[in-house]
mmJSON file of the N, C-alpha and C atoms, coordinates in Angstrom:
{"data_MODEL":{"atom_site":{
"group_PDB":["ATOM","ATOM","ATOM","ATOM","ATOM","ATOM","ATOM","ATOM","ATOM","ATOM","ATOM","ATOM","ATOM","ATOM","ATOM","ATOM","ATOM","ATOM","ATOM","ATOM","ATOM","ATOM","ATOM","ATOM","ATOM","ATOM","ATOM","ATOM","ATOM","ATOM","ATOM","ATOM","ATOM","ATOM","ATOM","ATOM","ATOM","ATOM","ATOM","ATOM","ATOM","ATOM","ATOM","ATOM","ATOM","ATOM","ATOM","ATOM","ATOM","ATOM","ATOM","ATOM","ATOM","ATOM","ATOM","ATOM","ATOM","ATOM","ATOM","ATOM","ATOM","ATOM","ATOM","ATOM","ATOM","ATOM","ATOM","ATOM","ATOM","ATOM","ATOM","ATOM","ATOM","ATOM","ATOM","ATOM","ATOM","ATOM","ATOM","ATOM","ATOM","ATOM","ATOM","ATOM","ATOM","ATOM","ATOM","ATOM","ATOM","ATOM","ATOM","ATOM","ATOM","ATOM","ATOM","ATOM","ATOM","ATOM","ATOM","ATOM","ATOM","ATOM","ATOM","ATOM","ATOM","ATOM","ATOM","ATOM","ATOM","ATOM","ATOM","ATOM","ATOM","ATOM","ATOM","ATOM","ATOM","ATOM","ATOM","ATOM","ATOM","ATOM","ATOM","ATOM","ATOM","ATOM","ATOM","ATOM","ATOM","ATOM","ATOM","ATOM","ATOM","ATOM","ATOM","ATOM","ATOM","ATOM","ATOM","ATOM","ATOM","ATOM","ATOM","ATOM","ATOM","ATOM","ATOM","ATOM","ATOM","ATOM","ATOM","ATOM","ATOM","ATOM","ATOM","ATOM","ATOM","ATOM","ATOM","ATOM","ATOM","ATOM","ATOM","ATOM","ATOM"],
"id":[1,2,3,4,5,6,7,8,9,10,11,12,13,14,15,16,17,18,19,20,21,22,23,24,25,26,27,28,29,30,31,32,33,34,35,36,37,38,39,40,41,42,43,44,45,46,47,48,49,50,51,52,53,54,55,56,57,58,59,60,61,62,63,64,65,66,67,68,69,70,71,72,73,74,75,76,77,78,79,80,81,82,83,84,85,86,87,88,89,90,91,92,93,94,95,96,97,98,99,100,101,102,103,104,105,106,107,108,109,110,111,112,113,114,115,116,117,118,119,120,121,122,123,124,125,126,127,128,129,130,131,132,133,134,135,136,137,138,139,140,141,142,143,144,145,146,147,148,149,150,151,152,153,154,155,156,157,158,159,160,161,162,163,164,165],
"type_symbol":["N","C","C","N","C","C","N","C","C","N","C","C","N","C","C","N","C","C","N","C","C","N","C","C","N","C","C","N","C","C","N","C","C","N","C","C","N","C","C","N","C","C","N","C","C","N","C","C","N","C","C","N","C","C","N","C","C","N","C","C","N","C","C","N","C","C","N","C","C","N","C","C","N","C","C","N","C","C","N","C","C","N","C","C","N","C","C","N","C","C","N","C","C","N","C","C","N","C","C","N","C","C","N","C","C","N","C","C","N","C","C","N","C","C","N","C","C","N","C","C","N","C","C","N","C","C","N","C","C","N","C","C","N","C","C","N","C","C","N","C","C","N","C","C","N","C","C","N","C","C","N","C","C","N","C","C","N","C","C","N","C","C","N","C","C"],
"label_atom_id":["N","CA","C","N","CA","C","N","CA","C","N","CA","C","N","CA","C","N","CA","C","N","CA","C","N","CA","C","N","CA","C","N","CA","C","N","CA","C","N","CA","C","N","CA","C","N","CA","C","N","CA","C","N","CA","C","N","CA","C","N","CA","C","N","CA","C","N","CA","C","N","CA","C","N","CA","C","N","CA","C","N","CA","C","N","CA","C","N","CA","C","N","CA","C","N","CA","C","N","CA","C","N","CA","C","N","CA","C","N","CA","C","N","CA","C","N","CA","C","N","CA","C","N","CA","C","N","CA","C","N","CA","C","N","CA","C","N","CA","C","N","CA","C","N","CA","C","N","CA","C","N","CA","C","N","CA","C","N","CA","C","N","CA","C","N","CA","C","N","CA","C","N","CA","C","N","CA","C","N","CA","C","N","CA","C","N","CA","C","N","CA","C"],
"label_alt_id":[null,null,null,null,null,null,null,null,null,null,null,null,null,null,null,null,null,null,null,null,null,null,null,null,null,null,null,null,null,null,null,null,null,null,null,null,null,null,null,null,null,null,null,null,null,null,null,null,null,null,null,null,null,null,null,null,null,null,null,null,null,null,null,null,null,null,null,null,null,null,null,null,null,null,null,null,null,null,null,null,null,null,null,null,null,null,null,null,null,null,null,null,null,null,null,null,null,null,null,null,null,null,null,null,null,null,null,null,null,null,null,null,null,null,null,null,null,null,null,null,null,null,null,null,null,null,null,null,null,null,null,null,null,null,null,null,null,null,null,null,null,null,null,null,null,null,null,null,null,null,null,null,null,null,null,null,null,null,null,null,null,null,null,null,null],
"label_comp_id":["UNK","UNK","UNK","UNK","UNK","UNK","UNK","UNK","UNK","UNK","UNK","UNK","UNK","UNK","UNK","UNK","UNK","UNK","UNK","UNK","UNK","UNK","UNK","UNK","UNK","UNK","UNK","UNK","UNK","UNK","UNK","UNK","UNK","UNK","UNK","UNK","UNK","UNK","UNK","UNK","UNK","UNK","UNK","UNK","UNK","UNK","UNK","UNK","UNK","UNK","UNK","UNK","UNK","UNK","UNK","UNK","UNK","UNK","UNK","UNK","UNK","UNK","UNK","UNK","UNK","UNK","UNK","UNK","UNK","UNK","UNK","UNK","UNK","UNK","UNK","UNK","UNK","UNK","UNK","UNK","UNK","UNK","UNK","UNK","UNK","UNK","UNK","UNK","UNK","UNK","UNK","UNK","UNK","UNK","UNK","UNK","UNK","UNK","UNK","UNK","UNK","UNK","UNK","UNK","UNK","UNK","UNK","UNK","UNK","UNK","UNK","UNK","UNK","UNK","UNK","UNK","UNK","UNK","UNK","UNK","UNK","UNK","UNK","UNK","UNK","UNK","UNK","UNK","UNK","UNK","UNK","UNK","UNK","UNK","UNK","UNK","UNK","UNK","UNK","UNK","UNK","UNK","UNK","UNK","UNK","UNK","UNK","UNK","UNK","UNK","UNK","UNK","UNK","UNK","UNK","UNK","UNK","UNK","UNK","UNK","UNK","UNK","UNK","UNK","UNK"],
"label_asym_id":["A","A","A","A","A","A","A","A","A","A","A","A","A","A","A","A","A","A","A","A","A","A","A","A","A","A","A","A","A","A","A","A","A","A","A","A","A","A","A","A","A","A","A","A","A","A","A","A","A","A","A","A","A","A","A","A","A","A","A","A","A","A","A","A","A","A","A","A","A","A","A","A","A","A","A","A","A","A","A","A","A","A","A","A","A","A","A","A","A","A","A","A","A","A","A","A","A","A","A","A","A","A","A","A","A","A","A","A","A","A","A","A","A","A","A","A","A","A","A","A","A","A","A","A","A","A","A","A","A","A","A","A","A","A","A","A","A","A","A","A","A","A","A","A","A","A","A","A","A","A","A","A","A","A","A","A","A","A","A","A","A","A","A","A","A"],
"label_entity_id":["1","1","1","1","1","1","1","1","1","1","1","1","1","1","1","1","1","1","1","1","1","1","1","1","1","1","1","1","1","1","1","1","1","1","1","1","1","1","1","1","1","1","1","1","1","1","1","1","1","1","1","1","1","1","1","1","1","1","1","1","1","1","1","1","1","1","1","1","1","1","1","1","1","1","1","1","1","1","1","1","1","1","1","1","1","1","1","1","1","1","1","1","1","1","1","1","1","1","1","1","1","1","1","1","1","1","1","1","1","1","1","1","1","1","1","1","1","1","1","1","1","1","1","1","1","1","1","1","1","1","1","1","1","1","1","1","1","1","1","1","1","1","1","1","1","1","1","1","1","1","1","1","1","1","1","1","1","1","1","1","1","1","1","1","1"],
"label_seq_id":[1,1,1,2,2,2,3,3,3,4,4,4,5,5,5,6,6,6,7,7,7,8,8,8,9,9,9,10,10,10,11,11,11,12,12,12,13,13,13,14,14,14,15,15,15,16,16,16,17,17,17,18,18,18,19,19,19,20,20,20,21,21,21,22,22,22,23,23,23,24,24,24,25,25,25,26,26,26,27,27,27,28,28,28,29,29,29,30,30,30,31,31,31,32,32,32,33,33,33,34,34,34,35,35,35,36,36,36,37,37,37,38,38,38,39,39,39,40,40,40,41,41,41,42,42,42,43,43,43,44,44,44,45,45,45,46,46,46,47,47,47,48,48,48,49,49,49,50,50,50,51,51,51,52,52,52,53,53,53,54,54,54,55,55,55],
"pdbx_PDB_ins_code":[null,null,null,null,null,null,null,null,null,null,null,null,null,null,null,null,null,null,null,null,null,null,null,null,null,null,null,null,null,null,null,null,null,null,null,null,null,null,null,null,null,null,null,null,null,null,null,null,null,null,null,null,null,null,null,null,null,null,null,null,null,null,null,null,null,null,null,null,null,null,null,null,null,null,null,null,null,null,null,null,null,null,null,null,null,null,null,null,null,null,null,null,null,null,null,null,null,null,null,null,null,null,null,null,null,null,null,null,null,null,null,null,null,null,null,null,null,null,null,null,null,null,null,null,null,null,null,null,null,null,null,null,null,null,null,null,null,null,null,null,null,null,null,null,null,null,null,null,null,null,null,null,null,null,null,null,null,null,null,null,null,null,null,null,null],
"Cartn_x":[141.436,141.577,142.23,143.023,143.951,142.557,141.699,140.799,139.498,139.41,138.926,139.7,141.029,141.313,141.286,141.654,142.029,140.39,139.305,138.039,137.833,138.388,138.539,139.225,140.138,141.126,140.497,139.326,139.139,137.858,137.035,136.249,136.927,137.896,137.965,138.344,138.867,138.775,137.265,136.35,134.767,134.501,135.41,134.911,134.217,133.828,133.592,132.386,132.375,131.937,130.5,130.278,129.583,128.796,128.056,127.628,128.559,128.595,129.811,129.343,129.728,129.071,130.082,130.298,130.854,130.157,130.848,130.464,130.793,129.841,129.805,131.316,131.397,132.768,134.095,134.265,135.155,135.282,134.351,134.852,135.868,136.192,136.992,138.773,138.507,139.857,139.89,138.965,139.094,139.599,138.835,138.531,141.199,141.351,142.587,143.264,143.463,144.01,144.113,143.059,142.625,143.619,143.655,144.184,145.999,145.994,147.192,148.055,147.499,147.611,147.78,146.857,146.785,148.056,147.979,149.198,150.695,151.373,151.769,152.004,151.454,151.59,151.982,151.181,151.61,152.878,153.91,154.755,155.896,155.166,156.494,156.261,155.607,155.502,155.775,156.218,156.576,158.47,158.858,160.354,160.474,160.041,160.192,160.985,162.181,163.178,162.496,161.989,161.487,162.747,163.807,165.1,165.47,164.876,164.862,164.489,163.644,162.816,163.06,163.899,163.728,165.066,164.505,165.675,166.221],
"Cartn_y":[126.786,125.377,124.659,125.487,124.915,124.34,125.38,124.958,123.943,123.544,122.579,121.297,121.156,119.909,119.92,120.795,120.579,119.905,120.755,120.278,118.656,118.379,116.541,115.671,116.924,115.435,115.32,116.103,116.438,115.259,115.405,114.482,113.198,113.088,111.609,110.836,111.587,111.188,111.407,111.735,111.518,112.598,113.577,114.729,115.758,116.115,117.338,116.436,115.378,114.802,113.744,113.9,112.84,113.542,112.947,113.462,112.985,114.116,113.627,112.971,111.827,111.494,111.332,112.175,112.609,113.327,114.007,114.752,116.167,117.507,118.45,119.321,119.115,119.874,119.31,118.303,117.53,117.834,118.575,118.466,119.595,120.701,121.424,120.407,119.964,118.833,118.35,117.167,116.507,117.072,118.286,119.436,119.347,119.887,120.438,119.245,118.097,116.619,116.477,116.333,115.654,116.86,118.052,119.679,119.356,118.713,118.465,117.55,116.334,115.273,115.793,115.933,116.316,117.524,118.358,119.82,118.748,118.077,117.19,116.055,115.632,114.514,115.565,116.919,117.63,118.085,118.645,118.534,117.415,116.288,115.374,115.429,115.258,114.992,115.883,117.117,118.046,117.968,117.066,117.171,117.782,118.149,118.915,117.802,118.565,118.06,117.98,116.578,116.894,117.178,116.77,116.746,118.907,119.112,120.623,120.934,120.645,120.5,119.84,119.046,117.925,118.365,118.173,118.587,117.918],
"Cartn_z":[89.622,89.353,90.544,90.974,92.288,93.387,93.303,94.777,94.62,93.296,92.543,93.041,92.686,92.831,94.467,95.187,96.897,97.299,97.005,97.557,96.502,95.918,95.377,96.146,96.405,97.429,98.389,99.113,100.413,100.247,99.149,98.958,99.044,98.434,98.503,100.018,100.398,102.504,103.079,101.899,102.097,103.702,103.968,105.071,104.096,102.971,102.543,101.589,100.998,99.833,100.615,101.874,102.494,103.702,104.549,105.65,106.402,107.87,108.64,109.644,110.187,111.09,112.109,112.659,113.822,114.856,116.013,116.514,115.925,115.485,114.728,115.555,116.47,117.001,116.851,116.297,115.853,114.314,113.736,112.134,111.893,112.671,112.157,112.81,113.757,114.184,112.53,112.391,111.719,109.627,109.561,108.114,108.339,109.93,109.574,109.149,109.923,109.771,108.313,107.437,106.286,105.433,105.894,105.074,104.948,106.353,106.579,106.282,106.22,104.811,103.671,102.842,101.419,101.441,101.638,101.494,102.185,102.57,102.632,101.75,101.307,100.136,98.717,98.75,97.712,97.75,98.92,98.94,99.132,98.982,99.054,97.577,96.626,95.562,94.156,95.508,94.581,94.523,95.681,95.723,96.967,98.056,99.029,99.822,100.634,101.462,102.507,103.332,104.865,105.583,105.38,106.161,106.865,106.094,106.472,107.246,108.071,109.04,110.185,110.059,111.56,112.174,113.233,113.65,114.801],
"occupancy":[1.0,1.0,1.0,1.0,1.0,1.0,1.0,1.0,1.0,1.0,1.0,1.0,1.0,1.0,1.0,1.0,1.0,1.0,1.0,1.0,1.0,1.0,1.0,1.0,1.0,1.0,1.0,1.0,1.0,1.0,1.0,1.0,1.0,1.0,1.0,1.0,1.0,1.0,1.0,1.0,1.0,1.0,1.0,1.0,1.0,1.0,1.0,1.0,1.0,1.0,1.0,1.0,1.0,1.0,1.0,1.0,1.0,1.0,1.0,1.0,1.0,1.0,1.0,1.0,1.0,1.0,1.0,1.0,1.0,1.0,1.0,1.0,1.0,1.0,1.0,1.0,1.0,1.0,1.0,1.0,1.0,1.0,1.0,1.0,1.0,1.0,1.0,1.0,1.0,1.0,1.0,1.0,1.0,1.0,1.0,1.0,1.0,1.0,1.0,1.0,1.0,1.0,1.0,1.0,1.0,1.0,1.0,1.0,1.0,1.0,1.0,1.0,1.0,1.0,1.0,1.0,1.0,1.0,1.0,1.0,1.0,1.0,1.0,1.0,1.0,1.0,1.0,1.0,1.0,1.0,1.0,1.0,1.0,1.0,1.0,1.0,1.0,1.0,1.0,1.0,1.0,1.0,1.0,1.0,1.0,1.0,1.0,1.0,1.0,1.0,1.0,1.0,1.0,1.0,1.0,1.0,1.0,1.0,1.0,1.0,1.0,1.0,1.0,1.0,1.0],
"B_iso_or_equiv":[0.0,0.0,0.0,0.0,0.0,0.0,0.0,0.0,0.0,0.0,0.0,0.0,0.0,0.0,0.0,0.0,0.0,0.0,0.0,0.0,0.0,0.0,0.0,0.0,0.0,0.0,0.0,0.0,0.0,0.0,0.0,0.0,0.0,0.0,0.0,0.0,0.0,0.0,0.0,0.0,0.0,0.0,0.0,0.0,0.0,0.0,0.0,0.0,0.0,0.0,0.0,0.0,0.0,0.0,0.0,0.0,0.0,0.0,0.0,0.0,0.0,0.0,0.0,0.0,0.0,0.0,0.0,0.0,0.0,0.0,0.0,0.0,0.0,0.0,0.0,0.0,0.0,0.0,0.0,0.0,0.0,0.0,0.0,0.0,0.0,0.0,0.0,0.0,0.0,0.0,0.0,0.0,0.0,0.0,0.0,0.0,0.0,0.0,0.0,0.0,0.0,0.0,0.0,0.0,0.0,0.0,0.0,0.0,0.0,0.0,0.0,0.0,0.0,0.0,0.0,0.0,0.0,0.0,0.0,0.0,0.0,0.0,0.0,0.0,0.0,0.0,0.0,0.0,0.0,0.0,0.0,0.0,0.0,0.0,0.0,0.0,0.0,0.0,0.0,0.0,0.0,0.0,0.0,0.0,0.0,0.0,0.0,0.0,0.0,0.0,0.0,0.0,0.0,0.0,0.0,0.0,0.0,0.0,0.0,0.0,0.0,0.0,0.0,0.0,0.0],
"pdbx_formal_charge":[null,null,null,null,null,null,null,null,null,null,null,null,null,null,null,null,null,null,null,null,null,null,null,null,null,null,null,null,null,null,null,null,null,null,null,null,null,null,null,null,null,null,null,null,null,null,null,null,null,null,null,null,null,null,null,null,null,null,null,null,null,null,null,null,null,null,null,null,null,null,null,null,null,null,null,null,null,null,null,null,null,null,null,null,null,null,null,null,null,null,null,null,null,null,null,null,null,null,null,null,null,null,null,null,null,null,null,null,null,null,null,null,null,null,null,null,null,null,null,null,null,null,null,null,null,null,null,null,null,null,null,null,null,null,null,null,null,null,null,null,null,null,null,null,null,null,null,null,null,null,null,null,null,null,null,null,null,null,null,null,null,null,null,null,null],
"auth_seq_id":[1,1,1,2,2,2,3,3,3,4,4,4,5,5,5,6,6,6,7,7,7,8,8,8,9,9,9,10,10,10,11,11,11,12,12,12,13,13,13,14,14,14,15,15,15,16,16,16,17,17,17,18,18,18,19,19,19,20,20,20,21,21,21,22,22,22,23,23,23,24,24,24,25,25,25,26,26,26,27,27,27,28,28,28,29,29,29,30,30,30,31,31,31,32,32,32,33,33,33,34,34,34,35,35,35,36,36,36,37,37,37,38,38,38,39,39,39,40,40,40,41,41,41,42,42,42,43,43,43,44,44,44,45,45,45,46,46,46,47,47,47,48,48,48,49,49,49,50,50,50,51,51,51,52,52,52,53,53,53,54,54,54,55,55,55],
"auth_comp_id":["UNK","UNK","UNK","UNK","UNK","UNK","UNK","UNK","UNK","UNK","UNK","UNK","UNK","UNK","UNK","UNK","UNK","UNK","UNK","UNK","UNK","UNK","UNK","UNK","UNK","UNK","UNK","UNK","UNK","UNK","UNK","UNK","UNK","UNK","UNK","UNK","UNK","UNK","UNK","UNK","UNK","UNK","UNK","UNK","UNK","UNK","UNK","UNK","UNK","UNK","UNK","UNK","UNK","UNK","UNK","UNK","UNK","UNK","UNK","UNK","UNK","UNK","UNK","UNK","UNK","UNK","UNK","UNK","UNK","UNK","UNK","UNK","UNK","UNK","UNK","UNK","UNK","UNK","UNK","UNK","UNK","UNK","UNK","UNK","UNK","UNK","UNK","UNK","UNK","UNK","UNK","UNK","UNK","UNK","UNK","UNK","UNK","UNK","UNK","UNK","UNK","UNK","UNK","UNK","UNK","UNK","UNK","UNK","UNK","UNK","UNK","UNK","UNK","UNK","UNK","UNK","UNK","UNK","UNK","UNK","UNK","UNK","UNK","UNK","UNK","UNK","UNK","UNK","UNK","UNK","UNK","UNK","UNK","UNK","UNK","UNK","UNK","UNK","UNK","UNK","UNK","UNK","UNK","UNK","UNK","UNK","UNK","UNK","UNK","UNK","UNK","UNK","UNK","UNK","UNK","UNK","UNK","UNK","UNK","UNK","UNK","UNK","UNK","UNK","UNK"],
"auth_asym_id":["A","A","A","A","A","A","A","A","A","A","A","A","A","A","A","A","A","A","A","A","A","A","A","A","A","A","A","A","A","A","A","A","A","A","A","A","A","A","A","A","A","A","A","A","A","A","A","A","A","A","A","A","A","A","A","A","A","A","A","A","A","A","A","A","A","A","A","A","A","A","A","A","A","A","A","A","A","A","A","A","A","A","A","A","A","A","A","A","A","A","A","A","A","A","A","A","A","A","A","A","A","A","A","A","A","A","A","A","A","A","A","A","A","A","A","A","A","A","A","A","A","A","A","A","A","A","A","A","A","A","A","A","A","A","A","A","A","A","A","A","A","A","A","A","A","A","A","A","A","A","A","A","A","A","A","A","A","A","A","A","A","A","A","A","A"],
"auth_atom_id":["N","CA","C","N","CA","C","N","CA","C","N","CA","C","N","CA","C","N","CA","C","N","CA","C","N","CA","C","N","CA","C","N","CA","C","N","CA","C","N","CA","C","N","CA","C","N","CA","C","N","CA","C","N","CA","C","N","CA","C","N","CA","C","N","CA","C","N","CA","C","N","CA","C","N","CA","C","N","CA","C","N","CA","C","N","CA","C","N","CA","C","N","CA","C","N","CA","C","N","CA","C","N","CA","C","N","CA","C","N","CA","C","N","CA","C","N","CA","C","N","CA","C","N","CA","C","N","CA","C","N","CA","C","N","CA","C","N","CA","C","N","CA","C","N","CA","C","N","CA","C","N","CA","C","N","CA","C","N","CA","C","N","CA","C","N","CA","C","N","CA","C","N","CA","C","N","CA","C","N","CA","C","N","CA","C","N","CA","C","N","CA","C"],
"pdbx_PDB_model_num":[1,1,1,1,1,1,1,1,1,1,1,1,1,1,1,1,1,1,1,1,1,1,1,1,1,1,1,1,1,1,1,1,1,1,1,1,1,1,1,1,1,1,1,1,1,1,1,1,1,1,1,1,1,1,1,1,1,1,1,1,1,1,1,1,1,1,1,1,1,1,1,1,1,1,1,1,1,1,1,1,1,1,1,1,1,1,1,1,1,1,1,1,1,1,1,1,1,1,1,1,1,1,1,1,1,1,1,1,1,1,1,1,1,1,1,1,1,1,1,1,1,1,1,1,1,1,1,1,1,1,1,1,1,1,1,1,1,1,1,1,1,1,1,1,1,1,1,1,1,1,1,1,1,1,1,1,1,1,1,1,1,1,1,1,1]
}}}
């Protein structure tokens, strides 16, 4: 169920849910960006301290 909702969120930034119209060597740049967002928003939303991190 987990990888259900991840490939939804991914759709909804329309990289997985659309044709890409990019250049085809740019979609794995672009696949991590969008990965990296979403896993991000899931952890702020889970309560995650960014302050742990910065330094």
């Amino acid at each position: 169920m987990v990888v259900e909702h991840a490939i939804g969120r991914m759709k909804k930034f329309k990289i997985m849910g659309s044709i890409f119209r990019n250049r085809l060597k740019r979609y794995d740049d672009m696949t991590s960006i969008v990965s990296g967002l979403i896993n991000f928003r899931a952890m702020m939303s889970s309560g995650f301290d960014l302050n742990e991190f910065v330094v």
